[in-house]
VEXTORLUM-318259 format. One record per residue (C-alpha): residue number from 1; residue in one letter; x, y, z. Coordinates in steps of 0.25 Angstrom, whole numbers. Each point is the difference from the previous one (the first is absolute). Layout:
BEGIN
> NUM;A;X;Y;Z
...
END
This chain:
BEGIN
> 1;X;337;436;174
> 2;X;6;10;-7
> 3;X;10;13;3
> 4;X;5;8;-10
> 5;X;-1;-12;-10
> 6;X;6;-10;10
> 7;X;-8;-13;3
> 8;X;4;-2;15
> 9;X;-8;-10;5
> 10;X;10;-10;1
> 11;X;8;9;10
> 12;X;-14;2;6
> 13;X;0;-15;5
> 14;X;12;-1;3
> 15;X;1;10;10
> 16;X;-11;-8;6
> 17;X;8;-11;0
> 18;X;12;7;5
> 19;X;-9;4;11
> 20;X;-6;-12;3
> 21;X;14;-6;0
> 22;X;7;10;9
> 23;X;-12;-2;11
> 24;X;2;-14;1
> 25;X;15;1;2
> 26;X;-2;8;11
> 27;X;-13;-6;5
> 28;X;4;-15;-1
> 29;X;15;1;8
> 30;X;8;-5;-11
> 31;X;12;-10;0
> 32;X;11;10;5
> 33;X;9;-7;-11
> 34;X;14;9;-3
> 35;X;-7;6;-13
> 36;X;-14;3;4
> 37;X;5;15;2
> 38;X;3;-3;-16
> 39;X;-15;-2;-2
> 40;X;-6;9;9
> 41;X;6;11;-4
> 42;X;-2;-4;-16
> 43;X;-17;1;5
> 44;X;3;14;6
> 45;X;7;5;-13
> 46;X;-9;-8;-10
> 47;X;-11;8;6
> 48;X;6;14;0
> 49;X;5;-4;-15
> 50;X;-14;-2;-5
> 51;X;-5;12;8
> 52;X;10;8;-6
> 53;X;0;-6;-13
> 54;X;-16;3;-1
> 55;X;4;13;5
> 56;X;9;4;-11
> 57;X;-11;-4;-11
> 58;X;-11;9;6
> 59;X;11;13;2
> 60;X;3;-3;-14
> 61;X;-10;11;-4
> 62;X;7;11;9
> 63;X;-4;15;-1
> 64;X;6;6;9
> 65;X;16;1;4
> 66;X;-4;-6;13
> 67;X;-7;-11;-6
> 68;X;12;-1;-8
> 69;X;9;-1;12
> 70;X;-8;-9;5
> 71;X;-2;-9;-12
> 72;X;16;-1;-1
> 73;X;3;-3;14
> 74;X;-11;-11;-2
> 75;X;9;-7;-10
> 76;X;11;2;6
> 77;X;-4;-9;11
> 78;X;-7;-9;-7
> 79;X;14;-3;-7
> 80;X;8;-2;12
> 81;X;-11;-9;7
> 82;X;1;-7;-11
> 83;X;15;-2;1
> 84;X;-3;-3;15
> 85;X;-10;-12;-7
> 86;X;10;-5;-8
> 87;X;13;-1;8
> 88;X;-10;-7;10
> 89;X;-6;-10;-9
> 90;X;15;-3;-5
> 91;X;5;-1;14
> 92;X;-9;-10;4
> 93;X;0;-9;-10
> 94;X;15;1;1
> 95;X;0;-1;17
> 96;X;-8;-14;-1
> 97;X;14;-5;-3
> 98;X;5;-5;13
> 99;X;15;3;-3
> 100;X;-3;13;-9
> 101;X;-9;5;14
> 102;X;13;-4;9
> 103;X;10;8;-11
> 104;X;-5;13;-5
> 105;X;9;4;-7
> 106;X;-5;-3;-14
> 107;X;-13;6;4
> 108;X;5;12;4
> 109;X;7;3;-12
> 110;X;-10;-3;-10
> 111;X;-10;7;9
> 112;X;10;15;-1
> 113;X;1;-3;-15
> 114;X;-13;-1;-3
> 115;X;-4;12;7
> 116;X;12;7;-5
> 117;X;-5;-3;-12
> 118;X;-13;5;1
> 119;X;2;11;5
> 120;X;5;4;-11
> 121;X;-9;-3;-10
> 122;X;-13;3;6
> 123;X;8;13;7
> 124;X;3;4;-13
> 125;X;-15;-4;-6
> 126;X;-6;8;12
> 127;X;10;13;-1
> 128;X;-3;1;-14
> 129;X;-14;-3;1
> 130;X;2;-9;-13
> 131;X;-12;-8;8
> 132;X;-10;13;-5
> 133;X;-5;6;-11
> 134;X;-10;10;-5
> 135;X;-9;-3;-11
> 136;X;-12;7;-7
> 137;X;3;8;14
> 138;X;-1;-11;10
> 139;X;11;-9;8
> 140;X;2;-12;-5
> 141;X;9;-12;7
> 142;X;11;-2;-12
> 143;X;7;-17;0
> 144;X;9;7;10
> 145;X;-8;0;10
> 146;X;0;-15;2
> 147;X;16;-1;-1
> 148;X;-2;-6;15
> 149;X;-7;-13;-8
> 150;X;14;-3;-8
> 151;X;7;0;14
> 152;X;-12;-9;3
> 153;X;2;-10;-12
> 154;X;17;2;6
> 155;X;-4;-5;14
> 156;X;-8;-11;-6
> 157;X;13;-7;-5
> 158;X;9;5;11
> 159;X;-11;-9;8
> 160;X;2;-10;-10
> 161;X;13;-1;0
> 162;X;1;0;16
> 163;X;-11;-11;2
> 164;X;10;-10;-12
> 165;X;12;4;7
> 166;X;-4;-5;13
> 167;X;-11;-11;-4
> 168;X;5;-10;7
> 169;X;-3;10;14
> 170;X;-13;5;-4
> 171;X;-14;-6;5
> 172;X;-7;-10;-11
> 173;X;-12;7;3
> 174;X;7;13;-6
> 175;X;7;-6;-11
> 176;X;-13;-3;-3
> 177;X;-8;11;-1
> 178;X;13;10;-5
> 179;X;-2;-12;-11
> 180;X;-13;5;-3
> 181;X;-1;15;3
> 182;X;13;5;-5
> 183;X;-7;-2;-16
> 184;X;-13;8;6
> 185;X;8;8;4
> 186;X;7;4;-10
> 187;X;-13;-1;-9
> 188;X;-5;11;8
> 189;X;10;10;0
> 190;X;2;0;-14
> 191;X;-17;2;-2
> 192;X;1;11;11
> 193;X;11;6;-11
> 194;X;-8;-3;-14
> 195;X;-15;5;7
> 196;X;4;12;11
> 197;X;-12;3;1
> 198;X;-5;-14;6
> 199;X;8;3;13
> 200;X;4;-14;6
> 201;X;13;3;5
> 202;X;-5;-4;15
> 203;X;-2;-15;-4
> 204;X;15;-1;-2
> 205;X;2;2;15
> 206;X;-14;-1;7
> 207;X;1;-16;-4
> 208;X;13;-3;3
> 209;X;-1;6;15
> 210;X;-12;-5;2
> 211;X;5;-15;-5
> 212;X;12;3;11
> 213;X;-9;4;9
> 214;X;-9;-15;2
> 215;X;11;-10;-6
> 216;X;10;5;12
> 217;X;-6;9;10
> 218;X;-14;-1;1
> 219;X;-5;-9;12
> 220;X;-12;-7;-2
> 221;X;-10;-5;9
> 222;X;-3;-15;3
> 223;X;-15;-2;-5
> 224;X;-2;-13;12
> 225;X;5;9;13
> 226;X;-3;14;-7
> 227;X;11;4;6
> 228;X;15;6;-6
> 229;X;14;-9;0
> 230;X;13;0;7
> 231;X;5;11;-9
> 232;X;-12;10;3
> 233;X;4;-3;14
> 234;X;14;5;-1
> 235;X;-4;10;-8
> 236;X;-9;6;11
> 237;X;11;-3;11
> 238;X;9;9;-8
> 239;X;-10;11;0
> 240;X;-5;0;12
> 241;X;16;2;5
> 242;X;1;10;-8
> 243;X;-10;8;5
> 244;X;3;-3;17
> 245;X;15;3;-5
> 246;X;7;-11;10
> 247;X;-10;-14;-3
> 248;X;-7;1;14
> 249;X;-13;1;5
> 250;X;-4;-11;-11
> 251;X;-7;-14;5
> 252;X;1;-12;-8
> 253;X;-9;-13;0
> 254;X;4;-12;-5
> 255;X;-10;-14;-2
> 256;X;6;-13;-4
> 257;X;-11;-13;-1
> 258;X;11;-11;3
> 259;X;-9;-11;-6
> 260;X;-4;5;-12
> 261;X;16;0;-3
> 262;X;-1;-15;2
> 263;X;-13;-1;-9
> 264;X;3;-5;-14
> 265;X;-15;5;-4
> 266;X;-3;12;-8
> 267;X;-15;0;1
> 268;X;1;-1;13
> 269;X;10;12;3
> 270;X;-7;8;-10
> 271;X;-11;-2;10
> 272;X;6;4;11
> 273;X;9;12;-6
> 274;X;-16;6;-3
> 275;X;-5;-3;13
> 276;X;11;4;8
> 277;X;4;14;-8
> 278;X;-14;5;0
> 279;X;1;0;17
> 280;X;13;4;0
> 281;X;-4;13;-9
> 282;X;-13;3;7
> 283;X;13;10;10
> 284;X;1;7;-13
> 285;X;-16;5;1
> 286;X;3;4;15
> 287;X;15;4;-1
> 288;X;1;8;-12
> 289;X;14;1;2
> 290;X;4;-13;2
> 291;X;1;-10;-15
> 292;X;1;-13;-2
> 293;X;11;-8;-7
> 294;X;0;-15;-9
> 295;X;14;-3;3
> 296;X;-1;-13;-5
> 297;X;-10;-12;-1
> 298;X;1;-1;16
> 299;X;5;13;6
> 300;X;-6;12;1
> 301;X;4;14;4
> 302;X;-5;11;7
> 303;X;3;14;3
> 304;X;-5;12;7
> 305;X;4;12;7
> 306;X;6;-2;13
> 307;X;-1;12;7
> 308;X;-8;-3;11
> 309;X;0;-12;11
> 310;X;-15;2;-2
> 311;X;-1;0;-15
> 312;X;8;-13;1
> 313;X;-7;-9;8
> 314;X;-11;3;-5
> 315;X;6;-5;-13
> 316;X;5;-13;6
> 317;X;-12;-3;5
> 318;X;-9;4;-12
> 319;X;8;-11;-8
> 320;X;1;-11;11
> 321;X;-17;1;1
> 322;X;-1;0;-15
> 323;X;11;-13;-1
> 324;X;-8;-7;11
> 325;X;-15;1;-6
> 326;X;6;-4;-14
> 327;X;7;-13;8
> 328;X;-14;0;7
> 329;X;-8;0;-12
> 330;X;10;-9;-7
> 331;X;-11;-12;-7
> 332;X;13;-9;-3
> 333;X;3;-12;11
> 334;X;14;7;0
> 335;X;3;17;3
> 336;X;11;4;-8
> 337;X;4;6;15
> 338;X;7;13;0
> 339;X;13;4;5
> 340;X;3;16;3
> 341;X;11;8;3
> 342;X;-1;16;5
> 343;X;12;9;-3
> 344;X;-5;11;7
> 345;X;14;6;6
> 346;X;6;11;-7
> 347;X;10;-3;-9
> 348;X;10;8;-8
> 349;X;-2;0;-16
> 350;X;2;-16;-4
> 351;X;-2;-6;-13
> 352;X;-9;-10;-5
> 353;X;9;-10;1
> 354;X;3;3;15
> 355;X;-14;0;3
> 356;X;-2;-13;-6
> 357;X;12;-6;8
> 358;X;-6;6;11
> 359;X;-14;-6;-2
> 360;X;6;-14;-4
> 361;X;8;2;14
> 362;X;-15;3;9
> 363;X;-7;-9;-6
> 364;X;11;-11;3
> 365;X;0;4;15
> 366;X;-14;0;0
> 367;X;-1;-15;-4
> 368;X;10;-3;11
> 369;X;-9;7;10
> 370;X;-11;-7;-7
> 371;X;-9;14;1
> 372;X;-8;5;-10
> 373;X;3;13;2
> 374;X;13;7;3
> 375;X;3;13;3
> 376;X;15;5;-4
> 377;X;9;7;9
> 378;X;13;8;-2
> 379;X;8;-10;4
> 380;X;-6;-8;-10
> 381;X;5;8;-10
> 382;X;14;2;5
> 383;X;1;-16;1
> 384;X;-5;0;-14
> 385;X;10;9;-5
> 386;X;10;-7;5
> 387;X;-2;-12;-6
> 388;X;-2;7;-14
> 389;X;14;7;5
> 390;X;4;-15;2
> 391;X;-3;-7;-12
> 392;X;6;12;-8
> 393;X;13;-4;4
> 394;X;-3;-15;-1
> 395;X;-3;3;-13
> 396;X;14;8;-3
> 397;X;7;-10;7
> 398;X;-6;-9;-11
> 399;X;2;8;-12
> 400;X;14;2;1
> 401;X;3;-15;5
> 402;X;13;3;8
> 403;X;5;-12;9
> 404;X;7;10;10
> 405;X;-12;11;1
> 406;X;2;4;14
> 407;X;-16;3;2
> 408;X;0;-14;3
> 409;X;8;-3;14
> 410;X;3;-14;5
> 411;X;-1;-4;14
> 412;X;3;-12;6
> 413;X;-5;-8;10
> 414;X;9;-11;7
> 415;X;-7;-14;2
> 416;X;3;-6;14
> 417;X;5;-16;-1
> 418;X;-4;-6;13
> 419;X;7;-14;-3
> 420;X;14;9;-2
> 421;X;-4;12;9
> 422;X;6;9;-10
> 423;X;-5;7;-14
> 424;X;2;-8;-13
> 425;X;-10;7;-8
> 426;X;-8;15;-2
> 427;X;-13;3;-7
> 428;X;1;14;-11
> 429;X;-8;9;4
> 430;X;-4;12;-9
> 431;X;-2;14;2
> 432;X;-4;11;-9
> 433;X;5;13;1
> 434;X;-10;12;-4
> 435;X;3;13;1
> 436;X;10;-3;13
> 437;X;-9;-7;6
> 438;X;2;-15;1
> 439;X;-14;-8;-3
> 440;X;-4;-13;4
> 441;X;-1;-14;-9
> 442;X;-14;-1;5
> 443;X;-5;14;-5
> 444;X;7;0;-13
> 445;X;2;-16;-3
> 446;X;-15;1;-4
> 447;X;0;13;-8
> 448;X;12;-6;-8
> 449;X;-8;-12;-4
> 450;X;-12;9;-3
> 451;X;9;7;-10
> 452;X;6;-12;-5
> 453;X;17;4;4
> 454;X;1;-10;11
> 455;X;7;-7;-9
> 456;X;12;9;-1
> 457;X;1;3;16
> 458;X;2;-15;0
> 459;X;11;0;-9
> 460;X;6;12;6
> 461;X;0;-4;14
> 462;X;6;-15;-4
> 463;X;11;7;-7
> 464;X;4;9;12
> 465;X;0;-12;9
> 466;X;8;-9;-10
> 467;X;9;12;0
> 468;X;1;0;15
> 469;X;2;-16;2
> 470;X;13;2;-11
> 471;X;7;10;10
> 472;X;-3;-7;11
> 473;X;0;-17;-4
> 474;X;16;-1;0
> 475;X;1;7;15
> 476;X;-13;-5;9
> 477;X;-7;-14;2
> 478;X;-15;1;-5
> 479;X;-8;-9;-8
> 480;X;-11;9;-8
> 481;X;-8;12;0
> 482;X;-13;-1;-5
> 483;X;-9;10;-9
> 484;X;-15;2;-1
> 485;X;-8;-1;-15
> 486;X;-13;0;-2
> 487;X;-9;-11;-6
> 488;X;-2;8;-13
> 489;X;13;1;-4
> 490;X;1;-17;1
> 491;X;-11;2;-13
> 492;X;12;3;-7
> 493;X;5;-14;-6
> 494;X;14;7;-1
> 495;X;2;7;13
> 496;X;11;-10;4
> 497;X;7;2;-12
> 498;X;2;16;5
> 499;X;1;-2;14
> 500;X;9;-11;-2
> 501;X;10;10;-9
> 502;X;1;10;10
> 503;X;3;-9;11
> 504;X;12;-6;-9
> 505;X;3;14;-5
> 506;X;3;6;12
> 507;X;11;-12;4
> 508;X;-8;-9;9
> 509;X;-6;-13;1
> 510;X;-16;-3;-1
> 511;X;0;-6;13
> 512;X;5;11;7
> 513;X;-15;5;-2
> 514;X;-14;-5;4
> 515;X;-12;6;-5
> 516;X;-13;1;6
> 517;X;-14;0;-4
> 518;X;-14;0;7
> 519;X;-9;-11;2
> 520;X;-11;6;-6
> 521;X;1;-7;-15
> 522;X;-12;-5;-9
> 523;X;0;-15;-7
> 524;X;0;11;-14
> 525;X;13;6;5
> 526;X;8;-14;5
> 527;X;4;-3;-15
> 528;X;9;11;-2
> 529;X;4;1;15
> 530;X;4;-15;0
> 531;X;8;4;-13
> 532;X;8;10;5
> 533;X;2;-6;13
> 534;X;7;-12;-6
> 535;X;9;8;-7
> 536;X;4;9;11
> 537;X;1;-13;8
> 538;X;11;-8;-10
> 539;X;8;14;-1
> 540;X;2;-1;16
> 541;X;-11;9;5
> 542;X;-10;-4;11
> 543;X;-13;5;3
> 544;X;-6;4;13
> 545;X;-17;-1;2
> 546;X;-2;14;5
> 547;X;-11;6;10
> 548;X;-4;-15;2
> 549;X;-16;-1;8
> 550;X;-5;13;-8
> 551;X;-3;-6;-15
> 552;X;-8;-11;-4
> 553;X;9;-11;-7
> 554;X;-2;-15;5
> 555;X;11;-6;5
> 556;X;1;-9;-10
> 557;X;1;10;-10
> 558;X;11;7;9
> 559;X;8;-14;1
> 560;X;-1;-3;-14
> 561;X;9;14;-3
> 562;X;15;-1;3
> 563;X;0;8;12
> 564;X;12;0;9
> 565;X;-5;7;13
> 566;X;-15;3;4
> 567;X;-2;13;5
> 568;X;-10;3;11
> 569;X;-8;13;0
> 570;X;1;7;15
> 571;X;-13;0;0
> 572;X;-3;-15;4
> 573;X;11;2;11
> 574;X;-5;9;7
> 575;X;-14;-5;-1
> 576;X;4;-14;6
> 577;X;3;6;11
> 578;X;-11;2;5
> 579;X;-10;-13;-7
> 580;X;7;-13;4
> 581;X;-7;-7;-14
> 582;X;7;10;-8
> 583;X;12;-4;8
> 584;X;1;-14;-3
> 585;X;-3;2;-15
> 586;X;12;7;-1
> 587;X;8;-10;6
> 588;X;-7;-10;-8
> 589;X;3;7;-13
> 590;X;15;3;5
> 591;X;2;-14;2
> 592;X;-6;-4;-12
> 593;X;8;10;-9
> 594;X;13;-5;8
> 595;X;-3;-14;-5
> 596;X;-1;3;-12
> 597;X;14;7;-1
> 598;X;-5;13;2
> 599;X;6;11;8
> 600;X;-10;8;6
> 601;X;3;16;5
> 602;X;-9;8;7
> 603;X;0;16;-2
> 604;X;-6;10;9
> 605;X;9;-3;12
> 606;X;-1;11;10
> 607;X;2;-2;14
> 608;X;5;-11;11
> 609;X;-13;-7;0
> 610;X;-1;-1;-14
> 611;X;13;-5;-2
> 612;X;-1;-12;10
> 613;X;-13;-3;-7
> 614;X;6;-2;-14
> 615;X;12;-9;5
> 616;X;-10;-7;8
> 617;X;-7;-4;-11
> 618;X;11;-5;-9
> 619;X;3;12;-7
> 620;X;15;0;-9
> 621;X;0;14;-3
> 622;X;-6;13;7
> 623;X;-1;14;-6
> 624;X;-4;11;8
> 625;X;4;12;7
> 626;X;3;-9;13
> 627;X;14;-3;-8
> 628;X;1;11;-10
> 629;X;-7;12;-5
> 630;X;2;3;-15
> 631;X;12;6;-2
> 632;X;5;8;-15
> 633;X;8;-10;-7
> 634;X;13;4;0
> 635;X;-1;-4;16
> 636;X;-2;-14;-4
> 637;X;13;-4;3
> 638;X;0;3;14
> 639;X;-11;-11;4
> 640;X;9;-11;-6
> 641;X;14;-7;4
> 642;X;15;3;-6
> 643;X;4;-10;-7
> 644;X;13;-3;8
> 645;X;9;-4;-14
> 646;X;-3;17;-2
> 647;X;5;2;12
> 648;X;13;-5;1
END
């Protein structure tokens, strides 16, 4: 198509393209990475450039002094939308750099230049008008008027020489295709140059935004389920925030097939993934509202407005009869089953990441409860929050691996000996202080293994007590205090070698500590737990069984480790006394441990009963509130005798 002597059927296409482009970004919910705002706006100028671009070709024949003010102002902005292109192209090749993104610095100055520069050339082109000429009495575009192309071919290197500098930081993928599209490139804007009137300018910027656009931002949908993925989902959350201002009045669904998980069969799940997403979409047809979420090969998610006690329900139970008639119809010997958890209380704006803590938390209680379908409360929330709240400090405490962190409190529990009717020995206890608030081993003791830093709270509350036992070992009798560690840490062939330096290194002797372990061991785990319990053992520390009659070692197992002192959980106390069977195996298994040079200790001790039970029964040591509640550590002195040298 020709204007004026313009061929423009390049930038024709490429409006189209431009348009098509900017629909699906907006369409589609793109990945809300930190510079889509980079792309989207380089769609909206690409297509008021071409628009503008095409416009000053066909008010190139002018008549009139209003058609010439309207010609001019036409190039005036298609120069500085042009500016806008490239400055944006530039800054987002450059912001792909993950150290260049988080130090803006360079990028800001290079970006003033530039446009400092040219503003002044092309302000000088334009106030001139050395872009126009008249000849045989008509206006004619002079080489001038494409001086925005030399910027051009400049912000070509500037991208070149960005993407070399910072290599190493830049996606392959990009490297790649700069690789190959820089020459085009360039090829391009010098044609554009030598034949002005084959107008071709868009390509240069059309392409590459477009290029931007699917290799980071696009979100695609999974041709198996038909329906979009994890970041389409959050791209949606984000919006639909936006709009309802504070997050509420949004419902989420989320469905999890536990034994496809276990299922090392891809045709099998490929299966079930078509089966299951094409009744799980069928809400959409009735819910227009509501969409449907891959979050990954065995989760899906769901959200729809939330504005209604009605509209909800109707949700829920729309869902549950389309899971129940594809388990129903299932043609397999085994349904996949189905797992769902609602989110139907208002929450305040959360992330994708809270939410998926907050799913993983549901569906974990809904196993427990061994429902199908769980409904979350508020206070579900609150207790999840609280335990993302716990694990952040875990986490710190971790990180900065400090041996005196006063987050993690030691508290001590004295150990009654019945032969000597006194206190010899104390069990560490460990507290976790959050916030001012003082949490609990059995709340946070889990959530540290999850997170993998129970490691460290090990080694900080060994140190505090070793510390403790040097102020006091010179003044008071005592024998040892032990500490707790977890099994996984015994996967560590050097474990002894750490615990054992900090023993020493805080001026004490290894058997002025006994460490305790569980019962609830595998034959794959004994190797390295026999390992480093036979060190431990020859440095002078002894071991105590722990919560004995709740795990499931046999006892020949439990003899063959070097154990000192078996443990027993309160549970089987306070069971025995009321089954008389149960009852007599204890005192079986008492016996038989005392034989074998034993000592046995039971925990849990609470009352008068309970305490004439336990001695009945042949029981060396007893722990329990009956003799002692735990106390913070540095009362630990009070439970045990002067020795009477000190007081002299």
């Amino acid at each position: 198509m020709l204007i004026n002597g313009f061929n423009i059927a390049a930038e024709r296409v490429d409006l189209l393209i431009a348009l098509v482009m900017l629909y699906l970004t907006v369409a589609t919910k793109p990945r809300r990475t930190a510079v889509l705002s980079v792309v989207f706006y380089g769609q909206i100028l690409s297509l008021a450039n071409i628009v503008l671009h095409m416009a000053s070709i066909f008010l190139l024949s002018f008549d009139t002094a209003l058609e010439g003010f309207l010609f001019r102002m036409t190039v005036l902005f298609y120069y500085v939308t042009y500016l806008g292109i490239l400055v944006l192209l530039f800054s987002y090749i450059h912001l792909l750099s993950l150290k260049q993104r988080e130090n803006l610095d360079t990028l800001n100055v290079v970006v003033i230049v530039f446009i400092a520069i040219y503003m002044v050339v092309v302000g000088g082109v334009f106030i001139s008008d050395s872009y126009v000429t008249v000849i045989d009495g008509a206006y004619k575009f002079t080489e001038w008027f494409y001086v925005n192309v030399w910027f051009a071919l400049l912000d070509v290197v500037l991208i070149v020489l960005s993407t070399f500098q910072n290599r190493n930081e830049i996606p392959r993928v990009l490297m790649n295709l700069i690789f190959i599209f820089v020459p085009f490139e360039i090829l391009t804007l010098v044609i554009q140059m030598i034949q002005p009137q084959y107008v071709i300018l868009s390509v240069t910027y059309v392409v590459p935004f477009m290029l931007c656009y699917i290799t980071f931002h696009s979100i695609l949908y999974d041709e198996v389920t038909g329906c979009q993925n994890k970041q389409a989902f959050e791209a949606h959350l984000l919006s639909l925030q936006k709009k309802s201002k504070n997050g509420k009045h949004i419902g989420f669904i989320y469905i999890k097939f536990p034994r496809l998980e276990v299922v090392d069969n891809y045709e099998l799940m490929y299966i079930a993934n078509r089966r299951i997403s094409a009744q799980i979409r069928n809400l959409e047809q009735h819910n227009p509202n509501a969409r449907v979420y891959s979050i990954n090969e065995f989760t899906y998610g769901i959200i729809f407005p939330n504005n209604s006690e009605h509209i909800t329900r109707e949700t829920i139970e729309l869902v549950k009869k389309d899971l129940e008639e594809a388990m129903s119809s299932w043609e397999y010997s085994n349904s996949p089953e189905y797992r769902m958890v609602v989110i139907k209380n208002d929450l305040e704006k959360c992330d994708l990441q809270t939410l998926d803590a907050y799913s993983n938390f549901l569906f974990d209680k809904a196993a427990k409860k061994k429902v199908r379908v769980y409904e979350a409360t508020l206070s579900d929330y609150n207790i999840c929050m609280e335990q993302k709240e716990i694990e952040r400090v875990i986490v710190d405490i971790r990180n900065k691996d400090d041996l005196l962190d006063p987050r993690v409190e030691v508290y001590v529990q004295p150990i009654f000996d019945v032969t000597n009717n006194n206190y010899q020995n104390a069990e560490a206890l460990m507290r976790l202080e959050v916030h001012g608030r003082l949490i609990s081993p059995d709340i946070f003791i889990p959530l540290a293994e999850k997170v993998g830093c129970i490691h460290t709270l090990t080694r900080i509350i060994l140190n505090k007590v070793c510390a403790k036992i040097y102020e006091i070992q010179d003044y008071y009798n005592f024998e040892a205090v032990s500490v707790n560690v977890s099994l996984s840490e015994f996967m560590d062939y050097c474990l002894h070698d750490e615990l054992i330096d900090i023993i020493k290194n805080n001026g004490i002797t290894c058997d002025r500590i006994r460490l305790e372990m569980t019962e609830s061991m595998t034959s794959d785990e004994i190797e390295a737990i026999s390992h480093n319990m036979e060190e431990f053992n020859a440095a002078g520390v002894h071991f105590y069984l722990d919560d004995f009659g709740t795990g499931y070692s046999n006892l020949e197992r439990i003899v063959s480790l070097p154990f000192r002192t078996i443990k027993f959980d309160k549970s089987l106390l306070y069971k025995s006394m009321d089954d008389p069977i149960l009852l007599r195996l204890i005192q079986n298994m008492v016996d038989v441990f005392k034989s074998h040079g034993l000592v046995v200790l039971v925990e849990g001790v609470e009352n008068n009963k309970q305490a004439e039970l336990s001695i009945g029964l042949g029981f060396e040591y007893i722990q329990g509130y009956k003799y002692a509640a735990p106390v913070p550590i540095n009362k630990l002195e009070e439970f045990f005798e002067p020795k009477l040298e000190r007081l002299a």
